[in-house]
matplotlib code that plots the C-alpha trace (Angstrom):
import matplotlib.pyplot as plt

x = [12.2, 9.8, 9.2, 9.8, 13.3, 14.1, 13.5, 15.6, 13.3, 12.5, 8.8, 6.5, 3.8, 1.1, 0.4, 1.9, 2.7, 3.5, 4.2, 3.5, 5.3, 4.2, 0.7, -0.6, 0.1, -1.2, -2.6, -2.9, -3.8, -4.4, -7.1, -9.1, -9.5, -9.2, -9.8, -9.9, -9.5, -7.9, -4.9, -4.2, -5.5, -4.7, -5.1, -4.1, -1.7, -0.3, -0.8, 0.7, -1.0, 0.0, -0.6, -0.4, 0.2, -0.6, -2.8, -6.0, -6.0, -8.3, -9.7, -10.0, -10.6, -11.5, -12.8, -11.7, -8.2, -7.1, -7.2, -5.8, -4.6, -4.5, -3.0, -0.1, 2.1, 4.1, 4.5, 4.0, 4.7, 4.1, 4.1, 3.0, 4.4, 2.9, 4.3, 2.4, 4.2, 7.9, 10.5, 13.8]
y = [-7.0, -4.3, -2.4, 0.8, -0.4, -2.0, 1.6, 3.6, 6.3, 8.1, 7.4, 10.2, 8.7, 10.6, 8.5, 8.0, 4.8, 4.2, 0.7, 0.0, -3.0, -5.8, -6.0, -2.3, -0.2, 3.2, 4.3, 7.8, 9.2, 6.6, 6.4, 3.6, 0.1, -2.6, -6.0, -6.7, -10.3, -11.7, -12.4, -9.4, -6.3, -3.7, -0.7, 1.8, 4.5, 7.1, 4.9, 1.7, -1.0, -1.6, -4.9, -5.9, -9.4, -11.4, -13.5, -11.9, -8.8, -6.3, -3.2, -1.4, 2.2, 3.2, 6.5, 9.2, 7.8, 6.8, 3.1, 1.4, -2.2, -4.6, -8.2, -10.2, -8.1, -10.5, -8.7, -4.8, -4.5, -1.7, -2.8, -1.0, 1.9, 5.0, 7.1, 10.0, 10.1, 9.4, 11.4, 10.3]
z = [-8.3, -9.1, -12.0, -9.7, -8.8, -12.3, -13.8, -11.9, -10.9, -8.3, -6.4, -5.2, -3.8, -2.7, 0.4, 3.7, 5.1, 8.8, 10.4, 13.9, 14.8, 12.8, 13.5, 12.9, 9.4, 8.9, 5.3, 4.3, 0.9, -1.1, -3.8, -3.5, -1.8, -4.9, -2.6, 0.2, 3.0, 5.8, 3.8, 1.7, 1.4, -2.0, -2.5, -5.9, -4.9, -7.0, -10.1, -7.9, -6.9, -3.6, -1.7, 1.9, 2.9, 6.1, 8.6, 10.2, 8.5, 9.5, 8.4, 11.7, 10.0, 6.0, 5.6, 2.9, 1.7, 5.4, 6.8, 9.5, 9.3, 12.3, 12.0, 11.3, 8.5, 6.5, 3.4, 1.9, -2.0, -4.7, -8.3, -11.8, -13.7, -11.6, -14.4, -13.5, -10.2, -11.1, -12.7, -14.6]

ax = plt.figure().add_subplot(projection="3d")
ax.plot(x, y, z, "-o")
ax.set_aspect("equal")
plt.show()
């Protein structure tokens, strides 16, 4: 379980996240790209690291805090504290 969920607190993430089926996920607002392969791709995010999982993933568009995703989505997971964007 995440630390998120395990705390009880509320998320406000600065970013937007929009899935498109299971092969195309739009990024918005995040703060920077942290690795990068066909297999997972993380970014940081309001303090959270957050990691997208799969098979063939691409990078179809990065450019000033937006990226879209193409490929086979298996898996999308936040973890850290983010303290600076949750509230009790």
């Amino acid at each position: 379980m995440s630390d998120l969920l395990k705390s009880g607190k509320e998320a406000v993430l600065p970013c937007y996240f929009e899935l498109r089926g299971r092969k195309e996920m739009l990024i918005d607002g995040f703060e920077s790209l942290v690795g990068y392969d066909e297999k997972e791709i993380r970014f940081i995010c309001g303090g959270y690291l957050v990691k997208v999982q799969g098979n063939g993933l691409k990078l179809e568009f990065l450019n000033d805090g937006k990226a879209v995703l193409r490929g086979i989505l298996d898996s999308f997971e936040f973890s850290g504290k983010g303290e600076k964007n949750c509230r009790e």
